[in-house]
Steps between C-alpha positions, in 0.01 A plus 500: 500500500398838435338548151670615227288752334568382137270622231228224364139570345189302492252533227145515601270301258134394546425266236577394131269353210568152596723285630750479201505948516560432935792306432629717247456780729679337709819446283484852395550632824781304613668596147414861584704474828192460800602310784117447573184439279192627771138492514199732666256367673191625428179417371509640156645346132784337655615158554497355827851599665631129636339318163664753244848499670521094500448508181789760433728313695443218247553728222797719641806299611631799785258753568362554857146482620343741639140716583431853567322423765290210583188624672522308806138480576467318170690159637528319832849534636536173510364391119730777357793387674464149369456652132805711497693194607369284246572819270896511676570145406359494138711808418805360664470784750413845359202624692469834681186492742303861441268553758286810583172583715265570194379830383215456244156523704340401186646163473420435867173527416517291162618286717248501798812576762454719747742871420596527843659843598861505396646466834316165518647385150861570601454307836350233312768495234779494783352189628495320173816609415638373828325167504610476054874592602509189743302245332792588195737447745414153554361574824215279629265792601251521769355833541171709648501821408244758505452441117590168391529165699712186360602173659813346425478676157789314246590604206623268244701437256786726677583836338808500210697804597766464760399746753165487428280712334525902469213642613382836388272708668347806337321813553500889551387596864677504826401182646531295243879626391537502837421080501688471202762637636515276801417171324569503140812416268356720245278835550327589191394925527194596365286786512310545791144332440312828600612701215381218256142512690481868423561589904875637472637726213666280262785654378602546896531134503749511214791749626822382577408644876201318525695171410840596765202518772391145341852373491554626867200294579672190411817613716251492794406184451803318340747681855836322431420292242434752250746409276412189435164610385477594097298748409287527201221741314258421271566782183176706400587693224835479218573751271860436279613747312803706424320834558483430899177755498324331222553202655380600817217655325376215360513273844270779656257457215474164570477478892296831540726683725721802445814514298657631786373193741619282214841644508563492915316115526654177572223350319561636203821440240537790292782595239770344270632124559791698707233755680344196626748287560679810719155539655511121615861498673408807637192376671688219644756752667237691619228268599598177452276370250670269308172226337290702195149335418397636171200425302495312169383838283842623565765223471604630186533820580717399754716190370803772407476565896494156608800395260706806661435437869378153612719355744704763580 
């Protein structure tokens, strides 16, 4: 079945006081109207993605799981898949499997992992995400890749959702939309890494052209099956306001580009309640992006948004 292309959000969160201010987090953001309560996965002040969102799913009776993205070097293939089952069947079924190749060389070398040139990431993360996708599956799996070698690899207890579940790949270049594309229930649009590394003019990343080209990536990959794949993008800067220029103002204030890359970006929701809500629907005509990750500074700002289009 082709997918539907109806409206839903995800609020991006990286940590709370404690456990009590996780949980109420939690509750908030299912009152608020998120489908999805996600987690980064970086080394910083955050909680630990797989941790935190257990503990939401205890706290939160029907909001989904989910991470924006897993750095698959991080995890064995094979360890991860057997945590996000465990995670599947203690929420009764709610998790959405982020996955990307890993962009932070810092962390790599926190970590003492080799930061291996991108191409080399994404063919690594293809193979995981391959070898995860079966072993969720219920599939006994024997592989030898280039990359990672299991034998009779089972993962138990057996995943919650019928159907299994969704995985989400994410990124900004070619090859790895491209992947998406050809593997992935969900594609999750980002920036392209080289404009965050100070190697591609930033605001260039942020068009509505650069992000068709992105989008058109996916195509490639997905062929016929492109409508089942959702789209989503992962919001940068919010600025609500009834004065549409104010508002727009203010969101290129606080992302450092210019008010007029602010105004023509996909990444950016700019306006009144009905300026952004109009801006939404008309994405999904347009481009097909239908999934919104937003960041926990501007749920507020954007509850009036959420209440007026979620779901439809």
């Amino acid at each position: 079945m082709a997918h539907d292309r109806r409206i839903r959000f995800a609020l991006q969160a990286p940590r709370a006081a404690d456990g009590a201010a996780w949980g109420g987090l939690a509750r908030r953001a299912e009152d608020l109207g998120f489908s999805v309560l996600s987690l980064p996965d970086h080394l910083g002040d955050q909680f630990s993605p797989i941790p935190a969102l257990a503990w939401a799913a205890a706290a939160a009776p029907s909001i989904r799981l989910g991470m924006f993205v897993l750095a698959n070097d991080f995890r064995h293939p094979g360890i991860l898949a057997r945590d996000v089952a465990t995670l599947d069947v203690l929420s009764g079924g709610r998790v959405e499997l982020g996955l990307g190749a890993g962009w932070e060389e810092a962390e790599y070398r926190a970590l003492g992992i080799a930061f291996d040139r991108p191409g080399e990431r994404i063919e690594r993360l293809a193979e995981a995400a391959s070898l995860i996708r079966r072993a969720l599956a219920g599939e006994r799996v024997s592989a030898r890749g280039r990359h990672y070698h299991v034998e009779e690899l089972t993962v138990l207890p057996a995943v919650a959702q019928p159907g299994g579940v969704p995985l989400v790949l994410g990124g900004g270049g070619r090859r790895i939309l491209t992947l998406a594309g050809s593997f992935a229930d969900i594609v999750s649009i980002a920036t392209d890494n080289r404009s965050r590394q100070g190697r591609q003019d930033p605001t260039a990343a942020v068009r509505t052209s650069a992000v068709r080209r992105q989008v058109e990536w996916v195509r490639e990959g997905a062929g016929e099956r492109f409508d089942d794949v959702e789209l989503n993008i992962r919001v940068l800067a919010v600025g609500v306001g009834v004065d549409r220029g104010l508002a727009a103002g203010a969101a290129a204030t606080e992302a450092g580009w210019a008010v007029e890359d602010v105004v023509d970006s996909p990444f950016a929701l700019v306006g009144s309640t009905e300026d952004i809500a109009a801006q939404i629907l008309r994405q999904r005509d347009d481009l097909g992006i239908s999934y919104y990750t937003v960041s926990l500074r501007h749920a507020a700002a954007l509850a009036g948004v959420l209440e007026a289009i979620a779901g439809r």
